[in-house]
C-alpha positions as CSV (number, residue, x, y, z in Angstrom):
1,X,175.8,79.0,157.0
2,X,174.2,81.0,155.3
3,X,171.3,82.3,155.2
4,X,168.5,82.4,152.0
5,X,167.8,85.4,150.6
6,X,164.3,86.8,151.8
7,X,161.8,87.9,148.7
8,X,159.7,89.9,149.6
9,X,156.9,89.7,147.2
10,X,154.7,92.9,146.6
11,X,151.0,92.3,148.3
12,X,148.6,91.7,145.4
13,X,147.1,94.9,144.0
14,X,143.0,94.2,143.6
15,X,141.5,95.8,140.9
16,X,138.1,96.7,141.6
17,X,135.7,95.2,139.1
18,X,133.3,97.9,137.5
19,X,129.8,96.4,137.3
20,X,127.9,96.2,134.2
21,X,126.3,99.7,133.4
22,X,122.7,99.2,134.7
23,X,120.3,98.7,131.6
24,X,116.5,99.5,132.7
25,X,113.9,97.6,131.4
26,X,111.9,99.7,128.8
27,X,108.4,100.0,130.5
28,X,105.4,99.3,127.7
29,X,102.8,102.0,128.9
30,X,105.6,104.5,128.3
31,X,106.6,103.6,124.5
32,X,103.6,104.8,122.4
33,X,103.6,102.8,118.5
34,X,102.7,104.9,115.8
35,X,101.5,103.3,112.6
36,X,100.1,105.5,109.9
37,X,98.4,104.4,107.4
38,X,96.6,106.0,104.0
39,X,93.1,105.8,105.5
40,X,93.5,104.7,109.2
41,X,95.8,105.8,112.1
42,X,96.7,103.0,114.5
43,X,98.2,104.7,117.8
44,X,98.6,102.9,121.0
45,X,101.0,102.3,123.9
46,X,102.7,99.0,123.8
47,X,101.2,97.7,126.7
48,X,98.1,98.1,125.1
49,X,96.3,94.6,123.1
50,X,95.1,96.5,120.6
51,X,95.9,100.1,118.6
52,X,93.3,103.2,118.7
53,X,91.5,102.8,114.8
54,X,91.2,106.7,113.7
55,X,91.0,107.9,110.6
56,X,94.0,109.8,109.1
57,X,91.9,113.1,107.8
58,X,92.4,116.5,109.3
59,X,89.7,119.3,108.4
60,X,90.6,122.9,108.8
61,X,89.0,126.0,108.8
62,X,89.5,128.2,105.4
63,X,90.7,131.6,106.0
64,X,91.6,132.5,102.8
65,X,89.0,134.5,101.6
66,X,86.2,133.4,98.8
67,X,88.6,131.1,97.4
68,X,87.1,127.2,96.7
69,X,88.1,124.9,100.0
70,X,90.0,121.7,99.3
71,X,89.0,118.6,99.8
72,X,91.1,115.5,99.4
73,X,88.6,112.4,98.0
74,X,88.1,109.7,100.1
75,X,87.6,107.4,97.6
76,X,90.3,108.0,94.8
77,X,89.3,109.8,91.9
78,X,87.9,108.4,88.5
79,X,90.7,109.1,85.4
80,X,89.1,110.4,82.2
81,X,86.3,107.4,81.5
82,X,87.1,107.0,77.7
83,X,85.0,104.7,75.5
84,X,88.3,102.8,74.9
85,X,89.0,102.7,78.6
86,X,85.1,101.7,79.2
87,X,85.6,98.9,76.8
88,X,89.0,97.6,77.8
89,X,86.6,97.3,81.0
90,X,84.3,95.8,79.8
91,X,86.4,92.9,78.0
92,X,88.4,92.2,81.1
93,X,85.2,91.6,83.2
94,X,83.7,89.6,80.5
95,X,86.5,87.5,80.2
96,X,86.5,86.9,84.1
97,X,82.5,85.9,83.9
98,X,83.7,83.1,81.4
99,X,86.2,81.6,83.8
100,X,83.6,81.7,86.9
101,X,81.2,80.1,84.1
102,X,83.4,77.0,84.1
103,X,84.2,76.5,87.6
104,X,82.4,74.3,89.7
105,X,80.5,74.5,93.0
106,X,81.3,72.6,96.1
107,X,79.0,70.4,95.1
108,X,80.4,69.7,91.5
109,X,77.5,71.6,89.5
110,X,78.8,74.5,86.7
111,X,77.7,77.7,88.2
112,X,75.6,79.9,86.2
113,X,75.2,83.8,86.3
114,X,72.4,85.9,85.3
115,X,73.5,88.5,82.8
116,X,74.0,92.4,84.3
117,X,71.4,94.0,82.5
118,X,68.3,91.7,83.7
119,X,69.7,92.7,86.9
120,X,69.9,96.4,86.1
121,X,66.3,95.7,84.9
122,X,65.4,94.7,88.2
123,X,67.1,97.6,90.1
124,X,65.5,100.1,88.0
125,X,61.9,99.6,89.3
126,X,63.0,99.2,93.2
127,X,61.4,101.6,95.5
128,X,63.1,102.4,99.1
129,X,61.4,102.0,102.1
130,X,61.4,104.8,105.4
131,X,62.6,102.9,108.7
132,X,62.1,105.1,111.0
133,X,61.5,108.8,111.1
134,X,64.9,110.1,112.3
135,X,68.4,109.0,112.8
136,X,70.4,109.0,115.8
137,X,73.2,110.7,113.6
138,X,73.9,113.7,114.4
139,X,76.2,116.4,112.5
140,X,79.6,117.8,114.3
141,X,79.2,119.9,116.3
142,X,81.8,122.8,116.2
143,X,82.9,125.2,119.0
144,X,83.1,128.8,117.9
145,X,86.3,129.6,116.0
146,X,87.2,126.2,116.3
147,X,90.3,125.9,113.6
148,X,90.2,121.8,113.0
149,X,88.6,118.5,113.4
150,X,90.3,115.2,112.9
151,X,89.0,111.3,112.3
152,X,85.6,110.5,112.0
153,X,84.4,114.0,112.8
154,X,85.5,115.2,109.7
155,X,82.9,112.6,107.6
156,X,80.3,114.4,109.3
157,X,80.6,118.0,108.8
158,X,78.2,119.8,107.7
159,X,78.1,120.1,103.4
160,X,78.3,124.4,103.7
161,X,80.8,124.5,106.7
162,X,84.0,125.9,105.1
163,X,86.8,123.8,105.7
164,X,89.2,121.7,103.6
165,X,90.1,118.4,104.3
166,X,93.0,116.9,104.0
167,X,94.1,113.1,104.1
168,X,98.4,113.6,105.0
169,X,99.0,110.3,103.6
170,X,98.2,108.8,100.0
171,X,99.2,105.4,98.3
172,X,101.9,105.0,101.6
173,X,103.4,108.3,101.1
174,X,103.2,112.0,102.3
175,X,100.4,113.5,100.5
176,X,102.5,116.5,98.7
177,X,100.5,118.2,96.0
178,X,100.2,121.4,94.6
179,X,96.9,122.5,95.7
180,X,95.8,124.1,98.8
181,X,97.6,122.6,101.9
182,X,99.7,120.7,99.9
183,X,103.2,121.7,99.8
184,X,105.3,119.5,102.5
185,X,105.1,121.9,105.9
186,X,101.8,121.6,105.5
187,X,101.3,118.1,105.0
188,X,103.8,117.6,108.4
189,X,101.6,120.4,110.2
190,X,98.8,118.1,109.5
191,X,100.8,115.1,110.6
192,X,101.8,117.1,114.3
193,X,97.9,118.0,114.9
194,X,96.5,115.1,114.2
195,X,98.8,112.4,116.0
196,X,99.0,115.0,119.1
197,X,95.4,115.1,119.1
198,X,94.9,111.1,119.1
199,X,97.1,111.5,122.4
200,X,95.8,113.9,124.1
201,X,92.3,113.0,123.3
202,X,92.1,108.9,123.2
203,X,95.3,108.0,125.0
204,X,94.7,110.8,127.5
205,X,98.4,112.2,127.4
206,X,98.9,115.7,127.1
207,X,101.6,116.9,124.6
208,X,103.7,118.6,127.1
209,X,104.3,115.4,128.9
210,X,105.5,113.5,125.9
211,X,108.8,114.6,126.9
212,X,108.8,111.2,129.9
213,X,107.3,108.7,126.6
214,X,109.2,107.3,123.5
215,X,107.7,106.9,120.1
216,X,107.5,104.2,117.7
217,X,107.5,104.7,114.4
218,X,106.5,102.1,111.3
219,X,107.1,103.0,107.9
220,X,106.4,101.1,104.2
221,X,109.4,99.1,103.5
222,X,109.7,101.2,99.8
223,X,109.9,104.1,101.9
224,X,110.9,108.3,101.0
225,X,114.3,108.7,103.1
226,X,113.7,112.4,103.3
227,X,109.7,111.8,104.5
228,X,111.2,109.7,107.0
229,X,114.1,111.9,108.2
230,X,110.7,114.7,108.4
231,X,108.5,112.3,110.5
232,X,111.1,111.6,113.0
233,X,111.8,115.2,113.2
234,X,107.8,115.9,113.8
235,X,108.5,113.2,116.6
236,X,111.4,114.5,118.4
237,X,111.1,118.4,117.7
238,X,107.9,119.1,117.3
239,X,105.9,116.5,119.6
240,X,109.0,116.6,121.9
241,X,108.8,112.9,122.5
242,X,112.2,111.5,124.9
243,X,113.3,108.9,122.0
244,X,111.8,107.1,119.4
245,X,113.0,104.3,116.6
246,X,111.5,103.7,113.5
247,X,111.1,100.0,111.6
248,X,109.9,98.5,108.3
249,X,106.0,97.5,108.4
250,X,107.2,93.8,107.0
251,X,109.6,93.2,109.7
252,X,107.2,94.1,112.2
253,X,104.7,92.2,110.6
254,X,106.5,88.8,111.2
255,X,107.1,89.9,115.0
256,X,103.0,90.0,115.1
257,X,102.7,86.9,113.6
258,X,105.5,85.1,115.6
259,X,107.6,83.7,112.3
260,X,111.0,83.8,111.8
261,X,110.8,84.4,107.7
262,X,107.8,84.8,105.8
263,X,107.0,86.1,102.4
264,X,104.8,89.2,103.6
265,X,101.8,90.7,102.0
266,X,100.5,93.9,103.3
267,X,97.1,94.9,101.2
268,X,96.4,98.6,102.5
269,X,93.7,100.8,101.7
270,X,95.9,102.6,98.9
271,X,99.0,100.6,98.4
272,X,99.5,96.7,98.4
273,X,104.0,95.7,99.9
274,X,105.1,92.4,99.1
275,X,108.3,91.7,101.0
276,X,110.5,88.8,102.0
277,X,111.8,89.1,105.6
278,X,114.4,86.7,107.6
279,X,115.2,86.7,110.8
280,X,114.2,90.2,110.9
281,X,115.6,91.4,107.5
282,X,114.0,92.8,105.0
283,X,115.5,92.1,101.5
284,X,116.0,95.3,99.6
285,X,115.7,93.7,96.2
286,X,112.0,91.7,97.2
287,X,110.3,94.8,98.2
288,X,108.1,95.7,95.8
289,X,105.2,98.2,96.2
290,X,102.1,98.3,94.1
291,X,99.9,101.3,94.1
292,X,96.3,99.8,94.8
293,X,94.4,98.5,97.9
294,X,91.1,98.1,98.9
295,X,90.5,101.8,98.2
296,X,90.6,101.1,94.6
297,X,88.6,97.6,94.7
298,X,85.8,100.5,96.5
299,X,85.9,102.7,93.5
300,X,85.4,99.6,91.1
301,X,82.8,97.7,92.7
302,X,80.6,101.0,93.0
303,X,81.3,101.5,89.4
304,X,79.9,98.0,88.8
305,X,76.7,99.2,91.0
306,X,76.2,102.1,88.9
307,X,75.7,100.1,85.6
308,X,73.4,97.9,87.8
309,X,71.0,100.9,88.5
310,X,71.9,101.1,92.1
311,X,68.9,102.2,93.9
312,X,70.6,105.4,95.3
313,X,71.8,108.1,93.3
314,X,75.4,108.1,94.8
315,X,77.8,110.3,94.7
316,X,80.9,109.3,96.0
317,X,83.3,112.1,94.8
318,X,81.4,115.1,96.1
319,X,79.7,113.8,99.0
320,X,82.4,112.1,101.4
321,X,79.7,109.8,103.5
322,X,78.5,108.3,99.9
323,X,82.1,107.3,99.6
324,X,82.1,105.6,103.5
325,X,78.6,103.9,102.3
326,X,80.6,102.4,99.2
327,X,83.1,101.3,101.7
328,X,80.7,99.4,103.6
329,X,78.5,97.9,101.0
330,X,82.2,96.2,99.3
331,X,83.0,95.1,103.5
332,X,79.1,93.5,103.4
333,X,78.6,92.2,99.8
334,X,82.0,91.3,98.1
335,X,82.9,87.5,98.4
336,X,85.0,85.2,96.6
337,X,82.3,82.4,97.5
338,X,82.1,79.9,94.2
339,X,78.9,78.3,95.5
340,X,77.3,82.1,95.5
341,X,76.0,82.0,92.0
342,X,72.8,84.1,90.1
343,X,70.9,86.9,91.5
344,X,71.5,87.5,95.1
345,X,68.8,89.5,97.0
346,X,70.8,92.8,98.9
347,X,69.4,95.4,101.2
348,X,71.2,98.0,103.0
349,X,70.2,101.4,105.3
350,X,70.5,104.9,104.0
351,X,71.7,106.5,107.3
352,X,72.1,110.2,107.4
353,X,72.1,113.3,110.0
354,X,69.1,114.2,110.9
355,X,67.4,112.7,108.1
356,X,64.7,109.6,108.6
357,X,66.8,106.2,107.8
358,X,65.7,104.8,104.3
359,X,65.7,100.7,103.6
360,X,66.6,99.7,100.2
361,X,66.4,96.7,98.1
362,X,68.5,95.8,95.4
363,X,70.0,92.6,93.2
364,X,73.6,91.8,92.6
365,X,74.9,89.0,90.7
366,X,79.0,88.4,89.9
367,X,80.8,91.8,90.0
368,X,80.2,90.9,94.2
369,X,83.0,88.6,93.2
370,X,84.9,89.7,89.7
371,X,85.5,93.3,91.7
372,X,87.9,91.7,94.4
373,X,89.5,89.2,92.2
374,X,90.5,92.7,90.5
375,X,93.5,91.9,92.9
376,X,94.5,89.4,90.2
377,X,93.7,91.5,87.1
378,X,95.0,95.2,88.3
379,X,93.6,96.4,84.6
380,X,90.5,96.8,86.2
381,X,91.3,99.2,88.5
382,X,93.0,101.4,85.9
383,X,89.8,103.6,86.4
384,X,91.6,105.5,89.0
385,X,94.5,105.9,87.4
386,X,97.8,103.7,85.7
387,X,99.0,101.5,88.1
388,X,102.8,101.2,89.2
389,X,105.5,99.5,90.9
390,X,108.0,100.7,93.2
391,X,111.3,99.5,94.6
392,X,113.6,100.8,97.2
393,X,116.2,103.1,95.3
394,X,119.9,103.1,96.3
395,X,120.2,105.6,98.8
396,X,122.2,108.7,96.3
397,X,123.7,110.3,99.3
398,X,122.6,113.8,101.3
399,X,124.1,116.6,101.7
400,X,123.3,116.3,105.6
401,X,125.6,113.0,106.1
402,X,128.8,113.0,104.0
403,X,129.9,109.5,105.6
404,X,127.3,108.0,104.2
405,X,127.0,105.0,101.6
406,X,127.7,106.4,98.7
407,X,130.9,108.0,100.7
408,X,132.2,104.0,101.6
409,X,131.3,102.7,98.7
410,X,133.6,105.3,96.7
411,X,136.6,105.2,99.7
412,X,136.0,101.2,99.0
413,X,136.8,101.2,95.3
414,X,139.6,103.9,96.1
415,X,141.4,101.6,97.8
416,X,140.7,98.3,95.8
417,X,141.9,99.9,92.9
418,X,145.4,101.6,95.0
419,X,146.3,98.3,96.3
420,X,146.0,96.9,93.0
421,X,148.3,99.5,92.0
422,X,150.4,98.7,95.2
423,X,150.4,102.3,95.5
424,X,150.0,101.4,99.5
425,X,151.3,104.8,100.2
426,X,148.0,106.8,98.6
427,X,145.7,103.8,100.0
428,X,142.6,104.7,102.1
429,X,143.7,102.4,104.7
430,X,146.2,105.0,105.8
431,X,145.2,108.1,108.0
432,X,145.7,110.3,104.8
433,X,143.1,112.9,105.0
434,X,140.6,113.1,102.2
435,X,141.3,115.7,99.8
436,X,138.9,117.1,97.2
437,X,141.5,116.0,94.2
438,X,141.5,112.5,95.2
439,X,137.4,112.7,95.5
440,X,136.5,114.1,92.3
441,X,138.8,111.8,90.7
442,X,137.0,108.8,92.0
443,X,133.7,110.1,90.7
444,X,134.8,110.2,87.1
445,X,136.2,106.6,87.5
446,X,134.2,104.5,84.6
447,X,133.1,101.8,87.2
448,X,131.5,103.5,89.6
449,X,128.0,102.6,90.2
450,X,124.7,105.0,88.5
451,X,124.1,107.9,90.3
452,X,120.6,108.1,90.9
453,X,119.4,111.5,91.5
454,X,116.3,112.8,93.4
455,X,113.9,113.2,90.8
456,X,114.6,109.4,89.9
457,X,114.1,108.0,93.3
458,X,110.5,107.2,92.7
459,X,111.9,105.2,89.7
460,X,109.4,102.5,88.2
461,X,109.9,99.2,87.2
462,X,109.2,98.8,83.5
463,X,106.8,95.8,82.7
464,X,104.5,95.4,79.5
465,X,101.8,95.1,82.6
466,X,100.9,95.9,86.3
467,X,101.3,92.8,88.7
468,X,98.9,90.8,90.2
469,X,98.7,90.2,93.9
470,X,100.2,86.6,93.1
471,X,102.5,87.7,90.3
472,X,104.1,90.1,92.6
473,X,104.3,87.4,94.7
474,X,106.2,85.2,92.4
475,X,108.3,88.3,91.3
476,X,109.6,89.2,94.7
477,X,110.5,85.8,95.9
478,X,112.2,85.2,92.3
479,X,114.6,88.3,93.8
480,X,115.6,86.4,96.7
481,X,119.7,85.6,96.8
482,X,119.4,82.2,96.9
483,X,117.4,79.4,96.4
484,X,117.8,78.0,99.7
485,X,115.9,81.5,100.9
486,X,113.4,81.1,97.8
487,X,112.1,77.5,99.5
488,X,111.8,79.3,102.6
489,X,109.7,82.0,101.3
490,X,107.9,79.7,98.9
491,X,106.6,77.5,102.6
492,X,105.5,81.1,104.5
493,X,103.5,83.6,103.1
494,X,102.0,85.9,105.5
495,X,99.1,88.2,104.3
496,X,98.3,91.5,106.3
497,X,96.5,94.3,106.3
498,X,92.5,95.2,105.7
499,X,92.5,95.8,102.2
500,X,92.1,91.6,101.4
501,X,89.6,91.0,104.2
502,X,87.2,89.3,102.0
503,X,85.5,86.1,102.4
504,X,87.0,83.4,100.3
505,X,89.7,85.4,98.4
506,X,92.6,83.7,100.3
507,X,91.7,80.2,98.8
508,X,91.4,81.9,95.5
509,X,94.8,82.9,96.4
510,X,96.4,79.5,97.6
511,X,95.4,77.8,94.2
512,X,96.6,80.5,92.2
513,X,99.8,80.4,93.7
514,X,99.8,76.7,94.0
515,X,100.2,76.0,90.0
516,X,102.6,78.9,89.5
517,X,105.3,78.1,92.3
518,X,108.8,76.4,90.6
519,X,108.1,72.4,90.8
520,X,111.6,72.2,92.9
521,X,109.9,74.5,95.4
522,X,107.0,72.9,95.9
523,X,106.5,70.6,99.1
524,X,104.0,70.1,101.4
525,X,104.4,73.1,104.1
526,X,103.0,75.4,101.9
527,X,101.3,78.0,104.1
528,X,99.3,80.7,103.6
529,X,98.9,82.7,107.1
530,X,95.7,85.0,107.1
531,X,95.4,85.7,111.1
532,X,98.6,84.9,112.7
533,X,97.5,83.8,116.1
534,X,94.0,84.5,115.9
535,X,94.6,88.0,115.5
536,X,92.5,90.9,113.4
537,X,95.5,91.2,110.2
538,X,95.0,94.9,110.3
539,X,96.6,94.8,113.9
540,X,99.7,92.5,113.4
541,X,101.9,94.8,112.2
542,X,101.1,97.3,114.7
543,X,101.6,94.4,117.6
544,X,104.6,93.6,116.1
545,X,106.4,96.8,116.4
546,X,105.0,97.0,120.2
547,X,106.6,93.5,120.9
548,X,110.0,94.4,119.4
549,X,109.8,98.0,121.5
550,X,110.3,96.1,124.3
551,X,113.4,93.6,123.6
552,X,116.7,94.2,125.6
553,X,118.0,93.9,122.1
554,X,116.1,97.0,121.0
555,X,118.1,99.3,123.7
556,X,120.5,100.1,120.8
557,X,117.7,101.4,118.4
558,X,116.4,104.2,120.1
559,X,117.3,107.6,118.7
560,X,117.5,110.4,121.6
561,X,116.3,114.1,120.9
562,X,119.6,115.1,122.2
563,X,121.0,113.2,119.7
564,X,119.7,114.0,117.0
565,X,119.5,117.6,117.3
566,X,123.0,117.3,117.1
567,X,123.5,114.5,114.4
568,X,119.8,114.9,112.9
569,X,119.9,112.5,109.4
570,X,123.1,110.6,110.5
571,X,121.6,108.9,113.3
572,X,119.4,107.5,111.0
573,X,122.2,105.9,109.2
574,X,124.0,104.6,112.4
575,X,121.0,102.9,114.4
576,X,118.2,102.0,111.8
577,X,118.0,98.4,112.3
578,X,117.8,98.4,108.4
579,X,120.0,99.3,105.9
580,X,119.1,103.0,105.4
């Protein structure tokens, strides 16, 4: 008999089963969010409720001899005041007093107004009043050879110190000029001291241990790709922080408001982004970016005071706390109240360094209310300067990153057009190295797309007009893909930012809106969100970006120095969670 074959069978071989790379958890106090604005710094660490509110203005000492210091306005600067200008004015505001004359009040009465020059009349024989004898305001105080002084310090510096001052960000973008301090070191020297400072001095971190902390950085969504490529460098090089990732100010803005798609508004001090974000994308073709804020709605209301006889002789472009006085009188007077109607009776302190505090009495009718709804009719604010829009450009390629869009887009259309051909052997498919022949033929194709140079980045829309708040509104949803995204946008508009914090202007917004929207968008979840979850709207984009720091799913975003020291602008390219 015989016997079955024996099999032996090998013994089973077990694979050991690598564990999942440990991920830590990104700790908040050490991930510090950096949100610079045109007028106000917002620096914090994410575990932090609210930012540090500084002032974005560095002073430094002139050493160059007897030549006039520089000082950058805080308000921005009157254009030549021609008659015709004056006049075009004029009209506008007239025609605005006709409209408020035919609305109604709450209570269903016409309102009425009291023409400008009775109240001029009235301001004209005002007196002021002394308070008290001296103010607890004192001047900075300097340390000898002390070479700057940053934030509020700077507003009270003494008139003969000799310093220039310099504001590193204007209308959104880096503040290059051609004046003293201007050219674009400068401007990011200004940007290193400054934020370092804020650090060191109110988050009590010195510079040296930034190395152990990463950075956040928010940026306008219409947005310079080299002053971004310099700002991260400031970051990692300069400040020496351990990583950092950057984001758009809309995106981050619906984080802080908790909505998954929203039309957003951002009103800054300089610059006013309308931008329509879903599921944390930011449309490239709806960004637009008009270049006015509250800043400007400042210049014109004290404009409007001056041809009402304001009781102080003020002079906002030389003396820099005249200009934070303007400021404040537009935060305390301007309204978009209908049932505020006539003469209103206004007093305000005079409040100066060493200098007795001075009460004075004044009377203001409409232009507390026609100089915000200047939001709505940008021709008014043509007094400091013509008014523009802005759109993301197509990224033109660099130098720095030769894989870069421009680079797929051409390889893309190189091989479209070869397998056409069915010339599969010269496709781009293939590992065929990438001769110089085969690329210079492909730029003189016929279809391939503009080239928009450098000098044409900042390329402006052409309209017969400047937009509106509402029009741009209207504009940038209108650019949305489809019109199942248009509805969306049409239910969610979220407005952010201080430059619209004014009583009553949001209503005036909703019912302009309300008769302009497409009748096959309209429906009842119209929505209109001015403080998402109670909060101050000049926060929410800042909390935003310190909510998204912390996300497992933002592991992937952060940008090492070691990285890019050795990849520098192509990083940029590889983990921006936008489209750079």
């Amino acid at each position: 008999m015989e016997m079955a074959p024996i099999i032996l069978k090998k013994p089973a071989v077990s694979v050991p089963v690598l564990p999942d790379p440990i991920v830590e958890p990104i700790q908040p106090s050490s991930v510090i969010v950096i949100h610079p604005g045109s007028m106000y710094l917002r620096i914090g660490r994410a575990s932090d409720q609210f930012p540090r509110v500084v002032r974005h203005v560095i002073a430094r000492r002139n050493r160059i001899g007897p030549v006039p210091v520089h000082k950058d306005e805080y308000l921005m600067p009157l254009t030549n005041m021609t008659p015709e200008l004056v006049s075009q004015l004029d009209e506008i505001h007239n025609a605005i007093s006709s409209v408020l004359a035919s609305c109604l009040t709450r209570e269903g009465r016409l309102r009425y107004s009291v023409p400008l020059q009775v109240i001029a009349e009235y301001n004209k024989d005002t007196r002021p009043d002394v308070v008290c004898g001296k103010s607890d305001v004192n001047w900075t105080s300097l340390e000898e050879g002390q070479e700057y002084v940053i934030g509020d310090e700077v507003l009270y510096l003494k008139p003969e110190e000799n310093f220039n001052i310099h504001w590193p960000i204007r209308r959104g973008q880096l503040n290059v000029h051609s004046g003293i301090g201007g050219s674009l070191r400068s401007v990011l020297s200004d940007l290193e001291t400054i934020w370092g400072t804020v650090i060191h001095k109110y988050l009590e971190i010195p510079v040296k241990d930034l190395k152990s902390y990463r950075a956040v950085l928010i940026i306008p969504d219409v947005y310079k790709r080299d002053h971004v490529k310099e700002m991260v460098n400031v970051l990692l090089t300069k400040l020496g922080f351990l990583s950092c990732f950057i984001h758009l100010e809309s995106v981050c803005a619906t984080f802080g408001a908790g909505v998954s798609y929203a039309c957003v508004v951002d009103v800054g001090d300089q610059k006013t982004a309308v931008s329509c974000v879903e599921d944390g994308i930011s449309h490239r073709n709806t960004r637009l970016s008009l270049n006015y804020g509250g800043n400007d709605i400042t210049r014109y209301f004290s404009w409007l005071l001056e041809k009402s006889n304001f009781p102080y002789r003020c002079h906002p472009e030389k003396i820099i706390l005249d200009s934070t006085l303007m400021q404040e009188l537009k935060e305390k007077f301007c309204h978009v109240n209908l049932d505020v109607c006539g003469a209103q009776n206004r007093s305000f302190n005079l409040i100066r360094p060493c200098e007795p505090v001075i009460k004075y009495s004044m009377k203001v009718g409409d232009e507390c209310l026609i100089a915000p709804l200047a939001l709505f009719h940008p021709e008014l604010l043509s007094l400091t300067g013509p008014k523009k829009i802005r759109v993301q450009p197509r990224y033109e390629g660099s130098h720095e990153d030769p894989h870069d869009e421009v680079y797929l887009i051409q390889t893309q259309r190189r091989a479209v057009k070869d397998t056409t051909e069915g010339l599969c052997e010269q496709s781009f498919c293939e590992e065929t190295p990438l001769n110089s022949s085969v690329l210079d033929e492909d730029l003189d194709s016929t279809d391939q797309p503009p080239n928009i140079s450098l000098k044409d980045s900042d390329q402006d829309l052409n309209y017969d007009q400047i937009f509106g708040i509402d029009q741009a509104i209207m504009q940038s949803i209108d650019r949305c893909d489809s019109d199942e995204l248009k509805a969306k946008m049409y239910s969610c508009i979220l407005v952010v930012g201080g430059g619209m914090m004014i009583h009553g202007i949001h209503t005036w917004l909703r019912n302009r809106l309300q008769v302009q929207i497409p009748i096959i968008f309209r429906s009842e979840h119209f929505e209109i969100i001015t403080r998402p979850k109670d909060m101050d709207p000049r926060y929410t984009v800042w909390k935003g970006a310190a909510l998204m720091s912390c996300l497992d799913t933002a592991q992937e975003l952060w940008i090492k120095q070691k990285e890019w020291l050795k990849y520098n602008v192509k990083i940029l390219r590889e983990k921006a969670p936008f489209t750079w």
